[in-house]
Structures are given as C-alpha cells and as structure tokens.
C-alpha positions, 0 to 999 in steps of 0.5 A: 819431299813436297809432303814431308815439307809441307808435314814439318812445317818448313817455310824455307825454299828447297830445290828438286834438280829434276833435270840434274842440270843445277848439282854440277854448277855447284860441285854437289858430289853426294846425296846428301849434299847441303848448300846453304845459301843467303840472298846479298845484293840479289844474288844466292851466296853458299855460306855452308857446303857439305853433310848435314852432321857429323854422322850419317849413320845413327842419328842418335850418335849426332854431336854436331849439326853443321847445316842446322848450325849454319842457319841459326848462324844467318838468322841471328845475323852471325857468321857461320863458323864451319864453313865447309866439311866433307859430305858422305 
C-alpha cells in the first residue's frame, strides 16, 4: 500500500493494522471495509462506513462511489449523504 500511495499521489492518512488490534474498536468485518473519518474538536469521527462502491466485482459496472463520494462531501464542507452501506 506504502508503494501504490505513494505511485497515485495520495496525500491522505491510511491505516496498516498490523496487530488487527484497531478493525474491532470500529466494527470493521470485511476487507475491504472503508472508515472515512474527519478530525472535530480533536477527535477522529466516522462520517462513512461501508464498501467502497456499489460493485466489487467489475469496475467498469460501478454507478456509485460512496467512499469517493463522501470525501468530496467533507472537502467541500458538505454533509455526507449515504452514510453507511453494507461492505462485501
């Protein structure tokens, strides 16, 4: 992950859980699993939960990108509409 990061460009923080010590205080269940957090008064706060679209299977078939969607949602200051689905 530290390669394709740093080969995309992300700027954003990620988490390795090495130790699987971090995925249960969350209630992560599946890998993939997204958390999409923002910073308030100090503290990390989940604003999206779930899969990273709306088809695992065939990224060509995707309609739907909740995890992309819920970060353009905080960068534009905006709430973030799907909340919560289901990961696979």
């Amino acid at each position: 992950m530290s390669e394709r990061a740093k080969q995309k460009g992300f700027t954003f923080p990620y988490l390795v859980d090495e130790g699987q010590k971090i995925f249960p205080q969350y209630g992560a269940t599946k890998t993939p699993h997204v958390f999409v957090l923002q910073k308030e008064n100090g503290k990390n706060i989940v604003k999206y939960i779930g899969a990273i679209d709306n088809n695992y299977e065939n990224l060509n078939d995707v309609s739907e990108y909740y995890a992309q969607d819920a970060v353009n949602a905080l960068i534009k200051c905006e709430p973030v509409e799907m909340t919560k689905t289901v990961a696979i």
